[in-house]
C-alpha positions as a printed NumPy array, in Angstrom:
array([[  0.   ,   0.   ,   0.   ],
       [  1.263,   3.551,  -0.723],
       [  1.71 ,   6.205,   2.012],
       [ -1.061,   7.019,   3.754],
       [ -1.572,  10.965,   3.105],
       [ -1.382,  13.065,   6.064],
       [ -4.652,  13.955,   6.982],
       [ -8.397,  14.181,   5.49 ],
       [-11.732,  16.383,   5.192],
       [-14.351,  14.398,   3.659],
       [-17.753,  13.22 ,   3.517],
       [-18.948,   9.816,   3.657],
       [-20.797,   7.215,   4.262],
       [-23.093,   9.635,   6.882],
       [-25.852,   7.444,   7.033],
       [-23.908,   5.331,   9.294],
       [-22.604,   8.185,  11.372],
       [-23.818,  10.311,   9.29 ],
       [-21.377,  11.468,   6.641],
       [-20.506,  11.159,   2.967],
       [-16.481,  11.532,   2.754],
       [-14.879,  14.617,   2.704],
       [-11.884,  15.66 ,   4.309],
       [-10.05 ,  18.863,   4.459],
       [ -8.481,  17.387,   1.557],
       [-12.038,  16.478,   1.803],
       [-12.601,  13.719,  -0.166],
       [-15.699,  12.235,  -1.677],
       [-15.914,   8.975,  -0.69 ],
       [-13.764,   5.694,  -2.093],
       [-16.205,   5.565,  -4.655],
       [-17.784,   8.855,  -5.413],
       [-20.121,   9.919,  -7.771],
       [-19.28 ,  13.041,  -6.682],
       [-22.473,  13.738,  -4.636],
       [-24.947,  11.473,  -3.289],
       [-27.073,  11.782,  -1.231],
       [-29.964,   9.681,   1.549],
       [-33.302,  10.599,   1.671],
       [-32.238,  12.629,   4.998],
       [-29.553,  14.589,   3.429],
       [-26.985,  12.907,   4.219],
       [-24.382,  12.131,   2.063],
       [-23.361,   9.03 ,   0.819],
       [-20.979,   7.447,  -1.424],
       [-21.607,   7.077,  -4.874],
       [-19.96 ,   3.687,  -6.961],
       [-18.746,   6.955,  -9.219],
       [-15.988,   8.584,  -9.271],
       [-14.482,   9.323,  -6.117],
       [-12.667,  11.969,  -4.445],
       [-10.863,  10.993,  -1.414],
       [ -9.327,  13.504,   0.043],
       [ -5.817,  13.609,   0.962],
       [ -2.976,  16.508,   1.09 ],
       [  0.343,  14.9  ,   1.266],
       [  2.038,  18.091,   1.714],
       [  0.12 ,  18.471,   5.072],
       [  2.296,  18.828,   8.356],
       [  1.928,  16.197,  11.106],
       [ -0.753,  16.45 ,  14.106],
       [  0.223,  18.116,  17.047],
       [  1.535,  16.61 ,  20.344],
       [ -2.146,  17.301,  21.972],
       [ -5.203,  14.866,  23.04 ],
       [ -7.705,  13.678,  20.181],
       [-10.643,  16.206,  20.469],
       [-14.579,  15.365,  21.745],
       [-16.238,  12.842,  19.344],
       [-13.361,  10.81 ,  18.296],
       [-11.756,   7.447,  18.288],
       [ -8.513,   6.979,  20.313],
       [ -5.897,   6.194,  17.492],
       [ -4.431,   3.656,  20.191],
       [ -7.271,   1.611,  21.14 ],
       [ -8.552,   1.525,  17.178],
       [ -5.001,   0.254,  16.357],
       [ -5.427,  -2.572,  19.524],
       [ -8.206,  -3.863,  18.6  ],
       [ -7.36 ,  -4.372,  15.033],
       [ -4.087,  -6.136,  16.665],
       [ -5.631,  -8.132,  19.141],
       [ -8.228,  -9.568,  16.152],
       [ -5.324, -10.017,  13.922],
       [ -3.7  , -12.173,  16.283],
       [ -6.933, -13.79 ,  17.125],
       [ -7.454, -15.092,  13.362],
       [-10.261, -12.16 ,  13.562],
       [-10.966,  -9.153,  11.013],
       [ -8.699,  -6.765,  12.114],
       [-11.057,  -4.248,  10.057],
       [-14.21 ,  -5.051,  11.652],
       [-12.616,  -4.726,  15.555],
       [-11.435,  -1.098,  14.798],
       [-14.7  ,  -0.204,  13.111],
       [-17.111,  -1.754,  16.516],
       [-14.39 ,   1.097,  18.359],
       [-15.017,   4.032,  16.434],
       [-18.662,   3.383,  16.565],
       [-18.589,   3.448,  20.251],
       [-16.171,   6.333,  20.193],
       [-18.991,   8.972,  18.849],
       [-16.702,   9.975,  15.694],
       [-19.771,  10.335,  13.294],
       [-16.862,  10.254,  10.417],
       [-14.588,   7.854,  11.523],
       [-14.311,   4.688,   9.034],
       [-12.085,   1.982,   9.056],
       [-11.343,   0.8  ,   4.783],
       [ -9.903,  -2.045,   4.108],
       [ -6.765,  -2.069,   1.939],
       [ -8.409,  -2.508,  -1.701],
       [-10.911,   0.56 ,  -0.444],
       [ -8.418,   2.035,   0.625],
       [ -5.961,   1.703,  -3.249],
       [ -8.917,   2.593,  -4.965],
       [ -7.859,   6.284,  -3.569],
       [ -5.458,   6.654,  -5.863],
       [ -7.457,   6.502,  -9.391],
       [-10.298,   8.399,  -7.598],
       [ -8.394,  11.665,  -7.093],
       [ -7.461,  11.715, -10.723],
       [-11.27 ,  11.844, -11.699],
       [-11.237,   7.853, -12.472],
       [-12.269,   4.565, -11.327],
       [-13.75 ,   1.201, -12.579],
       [-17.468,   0.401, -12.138],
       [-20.745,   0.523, -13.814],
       [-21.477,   4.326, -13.584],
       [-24.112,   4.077, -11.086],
       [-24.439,   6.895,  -7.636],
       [-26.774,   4.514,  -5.294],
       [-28.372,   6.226,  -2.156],
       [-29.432,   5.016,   1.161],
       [-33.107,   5.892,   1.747],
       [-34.253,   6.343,   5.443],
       [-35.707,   3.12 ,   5.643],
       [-32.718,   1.224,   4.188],
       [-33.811,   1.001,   0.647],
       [-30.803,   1.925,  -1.651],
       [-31.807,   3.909,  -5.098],
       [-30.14 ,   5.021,  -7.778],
       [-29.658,   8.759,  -7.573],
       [-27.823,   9.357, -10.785],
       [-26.352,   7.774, -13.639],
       [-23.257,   8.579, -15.694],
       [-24.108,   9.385, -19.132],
       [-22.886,   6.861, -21.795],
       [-21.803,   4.342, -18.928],
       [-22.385,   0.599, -18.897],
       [-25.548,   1.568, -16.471],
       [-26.676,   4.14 , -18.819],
       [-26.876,   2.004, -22.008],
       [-28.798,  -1.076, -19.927],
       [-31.266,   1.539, -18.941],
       [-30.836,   2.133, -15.812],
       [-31.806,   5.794, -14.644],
       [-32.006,   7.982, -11.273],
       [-34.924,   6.479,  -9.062],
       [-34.594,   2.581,  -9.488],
       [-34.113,   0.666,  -6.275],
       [-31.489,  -1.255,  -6.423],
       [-32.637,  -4.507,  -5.068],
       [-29.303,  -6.668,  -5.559],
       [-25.574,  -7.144,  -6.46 ],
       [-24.171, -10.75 ,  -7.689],
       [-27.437, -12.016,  -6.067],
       [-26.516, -10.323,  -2.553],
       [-29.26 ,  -8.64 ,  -1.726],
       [-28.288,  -4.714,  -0.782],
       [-31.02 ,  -3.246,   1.256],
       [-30.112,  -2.276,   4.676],
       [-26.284,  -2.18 ,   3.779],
       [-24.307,   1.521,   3.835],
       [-23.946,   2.705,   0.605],
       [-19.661,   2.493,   0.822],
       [-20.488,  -1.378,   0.879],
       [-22.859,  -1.492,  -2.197],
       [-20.312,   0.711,  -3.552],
       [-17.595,  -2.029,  -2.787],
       [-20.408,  -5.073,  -4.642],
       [-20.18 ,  -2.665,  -7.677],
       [-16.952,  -1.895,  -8.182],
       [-14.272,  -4.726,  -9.645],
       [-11.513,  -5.28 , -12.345],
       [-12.382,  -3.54 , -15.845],
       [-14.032,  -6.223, -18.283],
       [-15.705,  -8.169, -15.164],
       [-19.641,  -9.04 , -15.078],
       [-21.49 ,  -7.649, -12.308],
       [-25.242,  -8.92 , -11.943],
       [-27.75 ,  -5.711, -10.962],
       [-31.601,  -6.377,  -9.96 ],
       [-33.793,  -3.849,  -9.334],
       [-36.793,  -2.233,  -9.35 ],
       [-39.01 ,   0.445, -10.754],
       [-42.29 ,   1.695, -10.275],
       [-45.097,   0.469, -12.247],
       [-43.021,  -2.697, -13.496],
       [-41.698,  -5.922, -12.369],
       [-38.43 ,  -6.635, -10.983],
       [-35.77 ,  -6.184, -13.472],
       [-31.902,  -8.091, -13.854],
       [-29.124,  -6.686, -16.043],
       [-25.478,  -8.194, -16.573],
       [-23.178,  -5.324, -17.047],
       [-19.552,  -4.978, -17.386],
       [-17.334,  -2.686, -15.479],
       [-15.508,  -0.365, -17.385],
       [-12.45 ,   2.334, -16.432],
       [-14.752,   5.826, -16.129],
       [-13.844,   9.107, -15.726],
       [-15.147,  12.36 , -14.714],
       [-14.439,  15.565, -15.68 ],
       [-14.371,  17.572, -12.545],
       [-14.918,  21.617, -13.96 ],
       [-16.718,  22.43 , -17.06 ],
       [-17.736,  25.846, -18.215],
       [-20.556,  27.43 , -20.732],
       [-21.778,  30.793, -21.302],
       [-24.788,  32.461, -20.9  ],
       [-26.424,  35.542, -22.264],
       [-24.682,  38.654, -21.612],
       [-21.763,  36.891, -21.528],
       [-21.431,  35.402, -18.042],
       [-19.43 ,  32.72 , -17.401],
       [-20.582,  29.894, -15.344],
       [-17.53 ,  27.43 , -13.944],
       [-18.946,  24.208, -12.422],
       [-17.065,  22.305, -10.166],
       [-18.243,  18.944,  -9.524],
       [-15.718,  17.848,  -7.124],
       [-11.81 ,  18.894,  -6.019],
       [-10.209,  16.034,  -7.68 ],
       [ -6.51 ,  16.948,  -8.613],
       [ -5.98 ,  19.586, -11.31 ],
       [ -9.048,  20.951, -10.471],
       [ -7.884,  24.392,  -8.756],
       [ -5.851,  25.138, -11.985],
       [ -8.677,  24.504, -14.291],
       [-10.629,  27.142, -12.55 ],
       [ -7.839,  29.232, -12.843],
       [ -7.982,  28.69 , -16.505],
       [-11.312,  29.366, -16.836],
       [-11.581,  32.558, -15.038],
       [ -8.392,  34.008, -17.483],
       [-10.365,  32.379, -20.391],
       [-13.87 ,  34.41 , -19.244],
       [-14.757,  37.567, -21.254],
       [-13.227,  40.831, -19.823],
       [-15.719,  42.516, -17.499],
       [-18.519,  40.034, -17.341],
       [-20.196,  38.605, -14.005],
       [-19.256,  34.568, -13.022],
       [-20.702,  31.895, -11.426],
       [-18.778,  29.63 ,  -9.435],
       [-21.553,  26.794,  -9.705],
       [-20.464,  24.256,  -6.603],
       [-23.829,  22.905,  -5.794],
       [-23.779,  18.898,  -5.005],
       [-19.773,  19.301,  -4.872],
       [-19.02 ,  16.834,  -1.963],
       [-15.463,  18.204,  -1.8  ],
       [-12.099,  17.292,  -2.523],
       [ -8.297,  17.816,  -2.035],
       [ -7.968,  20.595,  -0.292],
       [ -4.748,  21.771,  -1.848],
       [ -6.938,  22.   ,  -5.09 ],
       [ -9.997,  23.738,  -3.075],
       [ -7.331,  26.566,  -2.468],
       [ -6.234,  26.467,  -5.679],
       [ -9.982,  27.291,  -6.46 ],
       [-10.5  ,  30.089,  -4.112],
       [ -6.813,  31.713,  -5.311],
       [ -8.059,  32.284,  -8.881],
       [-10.74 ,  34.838,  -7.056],
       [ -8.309,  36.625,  -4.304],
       [ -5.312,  38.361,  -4.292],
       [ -3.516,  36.317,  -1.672],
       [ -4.963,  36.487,   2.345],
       [ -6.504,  33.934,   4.329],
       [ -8.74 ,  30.844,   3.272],
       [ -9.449,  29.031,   6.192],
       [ -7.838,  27.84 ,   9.654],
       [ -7.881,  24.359,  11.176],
       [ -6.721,  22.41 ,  14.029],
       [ -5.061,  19.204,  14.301],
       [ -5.541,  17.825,  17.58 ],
       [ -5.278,  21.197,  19.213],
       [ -2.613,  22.469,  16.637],
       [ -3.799,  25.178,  14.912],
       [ -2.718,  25.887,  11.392],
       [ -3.756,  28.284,   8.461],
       [ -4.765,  27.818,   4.305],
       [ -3.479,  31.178,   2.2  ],
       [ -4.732,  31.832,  -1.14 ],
       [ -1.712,  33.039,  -4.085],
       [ -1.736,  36.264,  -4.916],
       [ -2.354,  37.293,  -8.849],
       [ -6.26 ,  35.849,  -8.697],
       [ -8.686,  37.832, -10.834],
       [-10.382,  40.488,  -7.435],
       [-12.816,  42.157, -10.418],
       [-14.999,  40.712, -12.251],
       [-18.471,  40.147, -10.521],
       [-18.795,  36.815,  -8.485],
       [-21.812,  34.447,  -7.374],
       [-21.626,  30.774,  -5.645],
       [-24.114,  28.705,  -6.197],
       [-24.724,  26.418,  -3.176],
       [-27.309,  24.181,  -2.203],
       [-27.47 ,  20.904,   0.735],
       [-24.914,  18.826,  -1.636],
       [-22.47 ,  21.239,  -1.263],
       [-19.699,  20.011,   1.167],
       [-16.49 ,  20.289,   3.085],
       [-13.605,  21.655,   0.293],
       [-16.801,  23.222,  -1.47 ],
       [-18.117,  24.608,   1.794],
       [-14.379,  26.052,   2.649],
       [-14.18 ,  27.981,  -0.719],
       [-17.344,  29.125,  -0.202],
       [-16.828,  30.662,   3.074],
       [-13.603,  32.391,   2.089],
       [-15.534,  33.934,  -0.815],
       [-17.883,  35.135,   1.388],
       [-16.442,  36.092,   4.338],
       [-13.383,  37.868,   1.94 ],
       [-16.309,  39.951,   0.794],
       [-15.594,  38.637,  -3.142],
       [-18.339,  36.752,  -4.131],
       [-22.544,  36.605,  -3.197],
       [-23.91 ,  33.585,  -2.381],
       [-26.869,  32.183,  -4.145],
       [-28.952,  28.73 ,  -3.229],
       [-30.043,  26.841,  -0.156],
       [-27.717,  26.046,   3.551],
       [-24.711,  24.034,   2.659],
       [-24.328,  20.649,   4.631],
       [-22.003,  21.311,   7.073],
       [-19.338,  19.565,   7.267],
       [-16.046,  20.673,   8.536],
       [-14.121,  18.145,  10.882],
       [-10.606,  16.814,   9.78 ],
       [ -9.965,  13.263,   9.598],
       [ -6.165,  11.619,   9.777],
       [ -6.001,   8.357,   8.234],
       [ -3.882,   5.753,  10.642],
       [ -2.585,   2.543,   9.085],
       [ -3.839,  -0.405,  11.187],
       [ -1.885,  -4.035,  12.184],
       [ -3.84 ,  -5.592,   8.957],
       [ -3.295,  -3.214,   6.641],
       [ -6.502,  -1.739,   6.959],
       [ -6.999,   1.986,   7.691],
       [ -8.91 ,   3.857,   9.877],
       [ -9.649,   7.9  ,   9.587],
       [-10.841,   9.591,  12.509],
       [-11.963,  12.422,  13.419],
       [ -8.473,  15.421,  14.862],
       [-10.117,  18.414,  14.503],
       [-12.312,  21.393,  12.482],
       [-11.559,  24.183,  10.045],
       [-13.258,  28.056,   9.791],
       [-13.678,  30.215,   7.597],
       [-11.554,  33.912,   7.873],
       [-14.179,  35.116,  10.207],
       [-14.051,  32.555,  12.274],
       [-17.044,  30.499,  11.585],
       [-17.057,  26.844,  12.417],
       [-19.656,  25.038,   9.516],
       [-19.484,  21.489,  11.051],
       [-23.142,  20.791,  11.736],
       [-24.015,  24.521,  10.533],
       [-23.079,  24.873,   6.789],
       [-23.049,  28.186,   5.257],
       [-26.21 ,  30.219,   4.617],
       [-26.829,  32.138,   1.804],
       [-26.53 ,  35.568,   1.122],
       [-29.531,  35.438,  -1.041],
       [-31.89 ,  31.833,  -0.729],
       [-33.512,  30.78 ,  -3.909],
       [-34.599,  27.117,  -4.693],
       [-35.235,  26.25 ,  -8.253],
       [-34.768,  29.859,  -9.831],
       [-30.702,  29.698,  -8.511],
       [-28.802,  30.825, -11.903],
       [-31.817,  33.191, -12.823],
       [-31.488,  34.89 ,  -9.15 ],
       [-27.547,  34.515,  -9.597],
       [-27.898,  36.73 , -13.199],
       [-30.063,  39.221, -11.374],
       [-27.195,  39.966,  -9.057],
       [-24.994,  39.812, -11.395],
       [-26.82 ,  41.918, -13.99 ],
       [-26.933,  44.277, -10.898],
       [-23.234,  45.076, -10.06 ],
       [-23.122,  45.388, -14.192],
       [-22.236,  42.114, -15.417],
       [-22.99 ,  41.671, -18.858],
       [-21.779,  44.671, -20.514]])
């Protein structure tokens, strides 16, 4: 296994604790479709493309105590030892501590969760294409669908309950291990059954394929204003932002579009916010009572017009731009409350191999806010109508001309 990277902000699986993966370097869960989501809110990993989230330029914790609401790196590690020695999944004993512990993110991944990190921060992985949710009562659906993937041509779409995987029946499992059924070598047959309303129960054999994701795209509206989406902080993101922004028309308003952005590598999620400030402060954190700070790079483009669009999907890295933006005074805020989710996880190899990532501490934004629990509230709230309010403000401050 590779180096573990020094520490994480992501969402994941929250149903269980509540979380989808996202780390400072917030990640989006080993598998990652980049945004899904149960029926409570809560985010959950998607067999997608994942983000995890991982910064392995990222100094070492501090010499201080783990904070409330975390697993004690030492007894996690024990237990996984003392079941290891046992003949015993070394995995499983670390995961019944952190469950006790109260760390609503901590997960232990075992070591082929854990490898599938590396493809997922470069925008790829192997799978079908499918993002499955876990409904409140334990159903899992399919919340989205890649377009053109080995899902999309059997005809699976967004709403089918996904009943089972290889005949293993899937509802009442967390979504990372449906994600874990569904993903496999490239070429491989996976058998899907599921459901949809109005019809019988349905089987299709797919084959996994390598996928990919691009992470930022761009179009332009009337008027000229340029809207940048970022679907996740996978790596090169930041710099494609940058691009984007020095690619925009001269004076026209933009639209940093980051709604159902689970998050990402945090390195890139400054990246992001740098192409929109001249330098100054992005965010602090604290790693088990050591507190450090994120600085943008100075050059970014402090002019032009700026709205984030934000809604309940939008997480972690995409909650930490955000609140720079905002709190910097450089860009409105357009949508619904962001999740809220900013704790720091540090992944710690275990006796098996396995990995567990628990909870050392939260970030803020330059004003000090802590999000965790709290997410970031709009400047201006708007539910469907989000890009039409976002061109009235920007239309306002004279975008357009």
């Amino acid at each position: 296994m590779q180096g573990l990277p020094a520490f994480c902000l992501r969402p994941r699986d929250l149903r269980r604790g509540a979380a989808l993966t996202l780390a400072f370097v917030a990640a989006v869960t080993t598998a990652a479709g980049l945004g899904c989501w149960d029926g409570a809110g809560a985010a959950s990993r998607a067999e997608g493309a994942g983000l995890t989230a991982a910064d392995p330029a990222a100094p070492a914790p501090g010499p201080s105590g783990p904070p409330a609401g975390t697993a004690d790196r030492e007894a996690v590690a024990r237990a996984a030892a003392e079941a290891v020695a046992e003949g015993k999944s070394g995995k499983k004993a670390a995961q019944e501590v952190v469950s006790r512990s109260g760390d609503r993110w901590g997960v232990v991944y075992d070591q082929g969760e854990y490898a599938a990190f590396a493809d997922d921060l470069d925008g790829r992985w192997t799978g079908v294409g499918l993002w499955p949710e876990r409904r409140a009562d334990g159903r899992i659906e399919i919340d989205k669908v890649q377009p053109g993937s080995p899902a999309d041509r059997a005809g699976l779409r967004a709403g089918d309950r996904l009943l089972s995987v290889d005949g293993r029946t899937v509802t009442g499992l967390r979504v990372s291990e449906v994600v874990a059924l569904l993903r496999g070598e490239a070429g491989t047959p996976v058998v899907l059954r599921f459901g949809r309303d109005g019809a019988a129960d349905l089987t299709e054999t797919l084959r996994r394929e390598q996928l990919r994701t691009e992470p930022v795209t761009v179009r332009e509206l009337p008027g000229g204003i340029t809207v940048i989406k970022v679907a996740s902080f996978s790596r090169g993101s930041g710099e494609r932002v940058k691009a984007a922004v020095r690619s925009a028309p001269s004076g026209a308003g933009l639209m940093l579009d980051l709604r159902g952005n689970p998050g990402g590598l945090v390195t890139e999620a400054v990246t992001a916010a740098s192409a929109f400030l001249d330098g100054g402060l992005v965010a602090t954190y604290d790693v088990r009572g050591d507190e450090r700070a994120l600085y943008a790079t100075p050059g970014g483009d402090t002019t032009r017009p700026l709205v984030t669009l934000v809604d309940g999907g939008t997480m972690s890295a995409a909650e930490l731009v955000t609140g720079a933006l905002q709190d910097r005074g450089r860009a409105v805020a357009v949508g619904t409350r962001t999740f809220g989710k900013g704790s720091v996880q540090m992944p710690t190899q275990l006796p098996d191999g396995s990995v567990a990532e628990l909870t050392v501490g939260t970030y803020r934004t330059p004003a000090g806010r802590s999000l965790d629990g709290s997410g970031i509230t709009p400047d201006l709230a708007a539910g469907t109508a989000v890009e039409e309010r976002a061109r009235t403000v920007l239309g306002g401050r004279g975008a357009g001309s």
